[in-house]
C-alpha positions in Angstrom: 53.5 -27.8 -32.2 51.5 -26.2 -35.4 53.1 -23.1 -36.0 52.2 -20.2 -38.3 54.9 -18.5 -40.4 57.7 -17.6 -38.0 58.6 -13.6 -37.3 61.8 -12.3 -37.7 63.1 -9.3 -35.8 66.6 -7.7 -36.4 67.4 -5.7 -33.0 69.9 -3.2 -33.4 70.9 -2.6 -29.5 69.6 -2.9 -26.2 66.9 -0.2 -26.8 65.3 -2.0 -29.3 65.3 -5.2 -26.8 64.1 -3.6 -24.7 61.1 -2.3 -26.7 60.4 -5.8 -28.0 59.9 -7.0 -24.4 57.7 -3.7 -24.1 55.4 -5.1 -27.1 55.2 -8.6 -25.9 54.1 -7.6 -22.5 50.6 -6.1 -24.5 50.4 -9.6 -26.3 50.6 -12.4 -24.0 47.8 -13.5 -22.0 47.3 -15.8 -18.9 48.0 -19.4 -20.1 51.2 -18.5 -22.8 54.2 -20.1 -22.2 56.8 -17.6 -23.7 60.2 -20.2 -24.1 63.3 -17.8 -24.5 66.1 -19.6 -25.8 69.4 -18.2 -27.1 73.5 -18.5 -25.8 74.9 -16.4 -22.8 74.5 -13.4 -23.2 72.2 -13.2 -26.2 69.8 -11.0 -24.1 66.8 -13.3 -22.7 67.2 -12.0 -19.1 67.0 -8.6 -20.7 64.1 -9.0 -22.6 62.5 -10.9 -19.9 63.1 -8.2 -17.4 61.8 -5.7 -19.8 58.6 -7.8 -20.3 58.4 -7.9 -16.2 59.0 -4.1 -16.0 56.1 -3.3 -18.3 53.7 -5.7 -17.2 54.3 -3.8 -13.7 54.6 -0.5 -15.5 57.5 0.1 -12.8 60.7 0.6 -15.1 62.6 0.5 -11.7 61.0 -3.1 -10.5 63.4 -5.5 -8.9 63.8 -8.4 -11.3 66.7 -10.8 -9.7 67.6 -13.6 -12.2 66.4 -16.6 -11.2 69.0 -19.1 -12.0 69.5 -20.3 -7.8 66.0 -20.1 -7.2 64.6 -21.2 -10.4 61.8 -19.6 -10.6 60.4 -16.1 -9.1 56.9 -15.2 -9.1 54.8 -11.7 -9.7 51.7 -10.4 -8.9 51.1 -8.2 -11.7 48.2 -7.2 -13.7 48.4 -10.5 -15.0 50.3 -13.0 -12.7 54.1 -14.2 -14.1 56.3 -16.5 -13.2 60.0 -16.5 -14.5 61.6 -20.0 -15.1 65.2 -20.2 -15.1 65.7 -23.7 -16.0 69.6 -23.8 -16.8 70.1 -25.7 -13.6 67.5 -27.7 -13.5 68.1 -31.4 -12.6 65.6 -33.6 -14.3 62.8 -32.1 -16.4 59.9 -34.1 -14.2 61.3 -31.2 -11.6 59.5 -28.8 -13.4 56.4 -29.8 -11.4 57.6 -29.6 -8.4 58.1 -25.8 -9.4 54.8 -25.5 -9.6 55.2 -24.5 -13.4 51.3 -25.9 -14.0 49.6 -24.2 -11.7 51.6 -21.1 -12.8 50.6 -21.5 -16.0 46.6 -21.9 -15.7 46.6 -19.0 -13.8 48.9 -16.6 -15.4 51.8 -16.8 -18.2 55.1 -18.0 -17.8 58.4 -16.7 -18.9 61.6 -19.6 -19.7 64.7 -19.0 -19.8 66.7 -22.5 -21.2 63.5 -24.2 -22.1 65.7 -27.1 -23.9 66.0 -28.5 -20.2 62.6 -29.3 -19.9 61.3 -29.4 -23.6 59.5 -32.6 -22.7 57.4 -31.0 -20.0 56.7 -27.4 -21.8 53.1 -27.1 -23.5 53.2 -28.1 -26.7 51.4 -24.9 -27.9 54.2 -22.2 -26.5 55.7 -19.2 -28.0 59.4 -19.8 -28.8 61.8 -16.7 -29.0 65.3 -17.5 -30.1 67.8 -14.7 -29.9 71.0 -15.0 -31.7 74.1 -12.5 -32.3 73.9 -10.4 -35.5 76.4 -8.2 -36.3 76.2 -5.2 -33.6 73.2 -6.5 -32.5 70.3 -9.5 -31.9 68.0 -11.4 -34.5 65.4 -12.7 -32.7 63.1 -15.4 -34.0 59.5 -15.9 -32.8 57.2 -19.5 -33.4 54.0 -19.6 -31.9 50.5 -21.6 -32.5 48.0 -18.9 -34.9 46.3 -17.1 -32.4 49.7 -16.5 -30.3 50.7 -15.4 -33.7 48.4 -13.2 -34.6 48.6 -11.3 -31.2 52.0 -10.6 -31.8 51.6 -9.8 -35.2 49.4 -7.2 -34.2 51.5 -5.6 -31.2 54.3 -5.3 -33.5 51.9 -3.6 -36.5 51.0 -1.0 -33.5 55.0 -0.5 -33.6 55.3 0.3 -36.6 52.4 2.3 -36.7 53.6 3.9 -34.4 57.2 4.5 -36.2 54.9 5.8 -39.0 53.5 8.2 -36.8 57.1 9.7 -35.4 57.3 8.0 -32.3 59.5 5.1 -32.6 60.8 5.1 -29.1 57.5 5.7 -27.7 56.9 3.7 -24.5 53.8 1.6 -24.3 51.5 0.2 -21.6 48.6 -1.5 -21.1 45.4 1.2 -20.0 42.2 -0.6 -20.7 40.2 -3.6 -22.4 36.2 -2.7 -22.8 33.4 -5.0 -23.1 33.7 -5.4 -26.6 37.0 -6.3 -28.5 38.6 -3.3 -28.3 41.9 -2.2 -25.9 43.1 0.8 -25.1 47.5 1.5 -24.6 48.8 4.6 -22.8 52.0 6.6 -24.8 54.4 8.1 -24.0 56.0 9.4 -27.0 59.1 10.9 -24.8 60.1 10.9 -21.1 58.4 13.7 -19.3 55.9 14.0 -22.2 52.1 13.8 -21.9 50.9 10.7 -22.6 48.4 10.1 -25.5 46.2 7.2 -26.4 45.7 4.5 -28.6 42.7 3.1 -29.6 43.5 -0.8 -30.6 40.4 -2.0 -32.8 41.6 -4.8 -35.3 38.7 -5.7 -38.0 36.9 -8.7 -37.3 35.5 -10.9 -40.1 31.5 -11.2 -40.2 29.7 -13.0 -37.6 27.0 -15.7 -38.1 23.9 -14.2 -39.5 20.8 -13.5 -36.9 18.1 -11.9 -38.6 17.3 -11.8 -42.7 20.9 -13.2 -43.2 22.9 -10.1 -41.6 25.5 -10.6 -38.4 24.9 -8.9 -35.2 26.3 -6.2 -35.2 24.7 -5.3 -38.9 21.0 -5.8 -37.6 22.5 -3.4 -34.0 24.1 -1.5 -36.0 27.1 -1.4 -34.4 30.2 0.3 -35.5 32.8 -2.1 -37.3 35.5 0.1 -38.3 37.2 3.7 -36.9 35.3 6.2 -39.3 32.2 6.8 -37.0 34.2 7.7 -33.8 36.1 9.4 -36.0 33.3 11.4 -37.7 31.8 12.0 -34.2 34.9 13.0 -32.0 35.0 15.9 -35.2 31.5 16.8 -34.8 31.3 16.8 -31.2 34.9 19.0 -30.7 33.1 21.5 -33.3 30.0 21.6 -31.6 32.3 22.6 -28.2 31.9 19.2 -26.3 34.9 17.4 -25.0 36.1 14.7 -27.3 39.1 13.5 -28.1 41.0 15.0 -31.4 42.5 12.3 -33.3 45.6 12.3 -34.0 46.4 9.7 -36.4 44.2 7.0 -37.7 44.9 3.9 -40.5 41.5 3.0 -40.8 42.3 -0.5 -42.4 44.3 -1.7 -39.5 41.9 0.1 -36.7 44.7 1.5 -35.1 44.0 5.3 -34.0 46.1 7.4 -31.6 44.0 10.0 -29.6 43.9 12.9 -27.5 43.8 11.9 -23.4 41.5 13.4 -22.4 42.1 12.5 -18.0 41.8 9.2 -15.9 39.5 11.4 -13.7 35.7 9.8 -14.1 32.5 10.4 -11.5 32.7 7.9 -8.8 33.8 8.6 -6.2 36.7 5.8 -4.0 34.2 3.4 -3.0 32.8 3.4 -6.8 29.3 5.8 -5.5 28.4 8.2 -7.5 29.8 12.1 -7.0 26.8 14.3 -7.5 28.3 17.0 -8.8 30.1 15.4 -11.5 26.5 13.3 -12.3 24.7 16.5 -12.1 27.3 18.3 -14.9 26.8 14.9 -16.6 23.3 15.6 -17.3 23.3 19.3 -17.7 26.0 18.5 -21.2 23.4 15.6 -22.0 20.7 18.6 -21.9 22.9 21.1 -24.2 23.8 17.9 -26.9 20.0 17.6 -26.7 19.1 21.0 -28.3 21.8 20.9 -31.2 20.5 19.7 -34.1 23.3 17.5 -35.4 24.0 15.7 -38.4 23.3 12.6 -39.6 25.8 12.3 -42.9 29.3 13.3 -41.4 32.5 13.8 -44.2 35.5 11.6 -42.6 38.7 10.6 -44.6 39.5 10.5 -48.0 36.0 10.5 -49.3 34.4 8.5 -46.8 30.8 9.8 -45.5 29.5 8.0 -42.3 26.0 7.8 -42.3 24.4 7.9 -38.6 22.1 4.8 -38.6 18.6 5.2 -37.1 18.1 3.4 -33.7 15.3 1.5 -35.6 12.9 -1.0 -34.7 14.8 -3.3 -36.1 17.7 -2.5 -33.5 15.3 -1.8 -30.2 13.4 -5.6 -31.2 17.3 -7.4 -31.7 17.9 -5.7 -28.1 15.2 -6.8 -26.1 14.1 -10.0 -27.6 18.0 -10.7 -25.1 15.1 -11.3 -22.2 13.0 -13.7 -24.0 16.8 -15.8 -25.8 18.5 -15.1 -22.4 16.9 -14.3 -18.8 14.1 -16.3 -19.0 15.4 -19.4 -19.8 18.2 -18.3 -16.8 15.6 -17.9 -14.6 13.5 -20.9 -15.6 16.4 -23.1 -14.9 16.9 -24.1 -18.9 12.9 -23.4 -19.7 13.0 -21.2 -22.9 10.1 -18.6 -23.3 7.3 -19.7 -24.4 5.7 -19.4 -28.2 3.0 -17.6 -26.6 4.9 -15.6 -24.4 7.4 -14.6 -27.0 4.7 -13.3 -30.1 3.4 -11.3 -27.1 6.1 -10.2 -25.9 7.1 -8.8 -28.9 3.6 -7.1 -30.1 3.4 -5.3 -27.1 7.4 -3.4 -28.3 5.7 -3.4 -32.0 3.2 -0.8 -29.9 5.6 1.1 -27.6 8.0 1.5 -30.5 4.9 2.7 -32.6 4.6 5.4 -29.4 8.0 7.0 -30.3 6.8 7.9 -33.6 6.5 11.2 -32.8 9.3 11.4 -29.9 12.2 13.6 -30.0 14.6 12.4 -31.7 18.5 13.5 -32.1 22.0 12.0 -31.6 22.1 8.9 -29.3 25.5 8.4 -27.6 24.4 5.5 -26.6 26.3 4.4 -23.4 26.4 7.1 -22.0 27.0 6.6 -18.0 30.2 6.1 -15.8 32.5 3.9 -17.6 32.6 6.7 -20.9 33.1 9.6 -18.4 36.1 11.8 -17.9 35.2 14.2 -15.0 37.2 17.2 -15.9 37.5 19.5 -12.8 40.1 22.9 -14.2 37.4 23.2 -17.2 34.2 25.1 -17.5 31.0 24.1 -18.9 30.1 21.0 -20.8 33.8 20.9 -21.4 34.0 19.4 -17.5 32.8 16.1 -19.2 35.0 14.1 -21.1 33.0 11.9 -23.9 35.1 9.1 -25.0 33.0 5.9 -26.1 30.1 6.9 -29.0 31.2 5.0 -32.0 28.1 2.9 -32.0 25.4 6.3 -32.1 23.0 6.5 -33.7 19.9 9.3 -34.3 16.8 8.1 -32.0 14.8 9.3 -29.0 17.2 11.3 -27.0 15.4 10.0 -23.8 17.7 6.9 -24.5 20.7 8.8 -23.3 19.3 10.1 -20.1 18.1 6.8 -19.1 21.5 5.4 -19.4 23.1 7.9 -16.9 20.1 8.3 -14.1 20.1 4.8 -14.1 23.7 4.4 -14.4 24.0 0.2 -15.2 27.1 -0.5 -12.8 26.2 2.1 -10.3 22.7 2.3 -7.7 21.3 5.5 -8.3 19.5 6.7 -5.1 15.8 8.2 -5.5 17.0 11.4 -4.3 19.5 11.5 -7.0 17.8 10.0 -9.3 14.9 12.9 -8.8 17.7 15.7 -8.7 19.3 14.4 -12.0 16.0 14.7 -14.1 14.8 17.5 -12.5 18.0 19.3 -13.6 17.4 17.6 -16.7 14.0 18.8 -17.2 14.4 22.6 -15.9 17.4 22.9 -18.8 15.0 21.8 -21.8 12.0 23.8 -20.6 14.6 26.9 -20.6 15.4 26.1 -24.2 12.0 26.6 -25.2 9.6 24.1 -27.6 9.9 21.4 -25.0 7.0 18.5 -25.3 8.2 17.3 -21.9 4.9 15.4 -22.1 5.6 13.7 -25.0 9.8 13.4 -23.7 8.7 11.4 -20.4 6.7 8.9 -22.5 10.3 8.3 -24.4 11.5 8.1 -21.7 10.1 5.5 -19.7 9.8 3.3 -22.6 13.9 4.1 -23.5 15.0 3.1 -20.3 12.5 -0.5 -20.3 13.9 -1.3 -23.7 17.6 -0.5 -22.1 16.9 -2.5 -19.1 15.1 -5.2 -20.9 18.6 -5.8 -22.9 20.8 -5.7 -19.9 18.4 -8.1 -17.8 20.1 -10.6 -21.0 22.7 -9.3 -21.3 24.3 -9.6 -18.1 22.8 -13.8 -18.3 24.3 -14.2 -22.1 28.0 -12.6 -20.4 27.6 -15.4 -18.2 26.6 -18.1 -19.9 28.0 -17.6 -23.5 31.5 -15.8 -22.4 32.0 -16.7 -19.3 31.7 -13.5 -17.9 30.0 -13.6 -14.3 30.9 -10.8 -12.8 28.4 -9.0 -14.7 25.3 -10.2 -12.8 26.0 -8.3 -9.7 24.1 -5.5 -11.7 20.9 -7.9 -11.9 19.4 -6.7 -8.8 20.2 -2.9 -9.9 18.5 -3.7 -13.6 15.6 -4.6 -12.7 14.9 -1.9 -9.6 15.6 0.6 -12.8 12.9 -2.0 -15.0 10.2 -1.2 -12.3 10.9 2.7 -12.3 9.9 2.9 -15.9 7.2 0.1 -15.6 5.4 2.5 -13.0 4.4 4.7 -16.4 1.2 3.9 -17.9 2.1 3.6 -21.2 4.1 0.8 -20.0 1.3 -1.0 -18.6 1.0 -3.9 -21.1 5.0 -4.6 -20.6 3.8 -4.6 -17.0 1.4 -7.1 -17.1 3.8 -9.2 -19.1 7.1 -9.0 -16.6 4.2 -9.5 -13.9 3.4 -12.9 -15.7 6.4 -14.3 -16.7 7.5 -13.5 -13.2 10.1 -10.5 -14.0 11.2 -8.1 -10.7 12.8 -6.6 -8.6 12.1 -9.1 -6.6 14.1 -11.8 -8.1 17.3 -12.6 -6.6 
């Protein structure tokens, strides 16, 4: 096995064992083999139950020691299966276990590995525990990207440590759809728990367009200062973001406010109207700020809010054209023809929002980012946690996004209460060009759609992903709704020609 530098981990007693196991749980992932080797009593089955324990986030889960059975099984958030392999016969055994189809489909934990070193992947994580004094050294090998995962679970320790909670308890809350993960805290027991945002830099991309990466030509957000900047802005402005706590912006590594667990669907994942309605009433108030576009945020760091450009709204859409058609064609790319048309006709809609309203754009703004407050008042009911990527553009985008909720069907009726309530708010606040707003608007939510109709096909095909094209169907019923506007009648004709509907299946 190629291993990067071992780690080295002096453990002072059974608490900081403990907490080790706690870490590792929020590193491995299905397919690691984690081989714990040490004497009697050296304290695998205790770090092996502590792993169990926080995988189930049950501190009081049954975890017999499986040296009679030799192996027990959980169904956890990731599946486990604990190896005790000190009386195993003959290494070839270890199949008869079931040890490989344990592995492919979840991670396994081994206690006396040396029995079976033969049969063990090659590319495992090997912890060694040895006596030390008072307490335990443990020693951890693993291939680089193993590595590097634990690496970074134990920098988030010591983060933490920095931050004054070094006997904090950790769990696993959330991944999101980009590389980011979320961990629930618990500094103390009985204490509130707080979060932490987990967002490790990533090195530059390939280039796409006049030699920038991705998420340059997007811009996306790449480090912690523009949620950072935001969440400030937002909490001063009286919206409901979380206050940040502690941030090392070189690491990514922020701890934040919780702001609830609450969000607005209801059991069966429909929407709660109430909530949706509230939703769109604090989308109407953000609406009428003006807010800033240069924001002070650390030690004389300034984030500048980018402009939801051309640039950006062409990268997005031209996902159809790379994408969905070629999807839907079976392999058949798009056209030359079809593509320089394509793209002429969003060089004239984009040319149409010249004069649109334009303010801060949260961006994703529907269920997922939600936190349905119910013992607060106002826009302070909705909980805004995910806007580091916004940026200053047509403010229809935003409303878009939540009346046509991506992962949830918005009914007509709803949909026509939602802008309704919309509407009435702006035309309250006086010097409304709803005119002009509904324009945006139905050209926001075909340039939204247009990326997710890719979107959800490049999840599939490029990460594996294919959950995400149950929301086809729902994309492009939302596509239609804002191809029924007339200034959307060349995109239209287009979708209408290249065979793109609601109708596809």
């Amino acid at each position: 096995m190629t291993t990067s530098d071992a780690i080295s981990l002096f453990l002072k007693d059974e608490a900081a064992t403990i907490r080790l196991g706690e870490d590792l749980a929020l590193a491995l992932k299905a397919g690691d083999c984690l081989a714990l080797s040490g004497d009697l009593g050296a304290g695998k089955s205790s770090l092996a139950r502590a792993i169990l324990r926080a995988m189930a986030d049950d501190e009081r889960l049954e975890v017999p020691s499986p040296t009679f059975t030799l192996v027990q099984s959980y169904d956890l958030r990731i599946a486990v299966s604990h190896f005790d392999l000190y009386r195993l016969g003959d290494p070839a055994e270890l199949t008869e276990l079931g040890f490989d189809e344990a592995l492919q489909n979840g991670i396994c934990l081994v206690e006396w590995p040396e029995m079976a070193e033969s049969e063990l992947p090659a590319e495992r994580i090997a912890l060694t525990l040895a006596h030390e004094g008072n307490g335990r050294r443990a020693t951890i090998k693993a291939a680089a990207a193993q590595n590097t995962r634990i690496r970074r679970v134990l920098a988030i320790r010591d983060f933490l440590d920095a931050a004054g909670y070094p006997a904090a308890k950790r769990r696993f809350l959330t991944g999101d759809a980009s590389l980011r993960a979320y961990e629930a805290i618990y500094p103390q027991a009985g204490n509130q728990r707080i979060i932490l945002m987990d967002w490790p830099p990533l090195a530059e991309g390939p280039p796409v367009l006049d030699g920038k990466p991705y998420p340059k030509v997007a811009h996306l957000a790449e480090n912690a200062y523009p949620f950072v900047a935001i969440a400030d802005t937002l909490r001063k402005d009286g919206f409901a973001a979380p206050e940040v706590y502690k941030v090392d912006y070189n690491k990514g590594i922020l701890l934040i406010e919780d702001l609830g667990s609450e969000g607005v669907l209801g059991p069966h994942g429909q929407p709660i109207i109430e909530r949706y309605r509230e939703s769109v009433a604090c989308l109407a108030r953000l609406h009428a700020l003006k807010f800033p576009q240069d924001i002070p945020v650390g030690k004389g760091h300034v984030h500048h809010i980018p402009d939801f450009d051309r640039t950006a709204m062409k990268m997005e859409v031209r996902l159809v054209l790379d994408w969905h058609l070629p999807w839907k064609r079976q392999g058949a790319p798009a056209t030359e023809t079809e593509r320089a048309e394509y793209l002429a006709i969003w060089d004239g809609l984009i040319d149409e929002l010249a004069t649109a309203e334009k303010n801060l754009l949260l961006r994703d703004f529907h269920s997922p980012n939600i936190i349905w407050r119910e013992h607060e008042s106002g826009i302070r009911k909705i909980g805004l946690i995910d806007f580091q990527d916004a940026m200053i553009g047509p403010t229809a985008y935003d409303l878009a996004s939540i009346v046509q909720d991506a992962r949830v069907t918005i009914e007509p009726d709803l949909f026509r209460q939602l802008m309704d309530d919309y509407l009435t708010l702006r035309r309250a606040q006086g010097g409304f060009d709803e005119a002009g707003f509904m324009r945006a608007w139905a050209i926001m939510s075909a340039q939204r759609n247009c990326k997710l109709a890719g979107l959800w096909v490049r999840l599939l095909q490029r990460d594996g992903k294919p959950g995400y094209l149950k929301h086809m169907p729902r994309t492009l019923a939302y596509l239609n709704v804002a191809l029924e506007h007339e200034t959307l009648a060349p995109l239209r004709d287009w979708c209408a020609r290249a065979g793109i509907g609601q109708s596809e299946s």
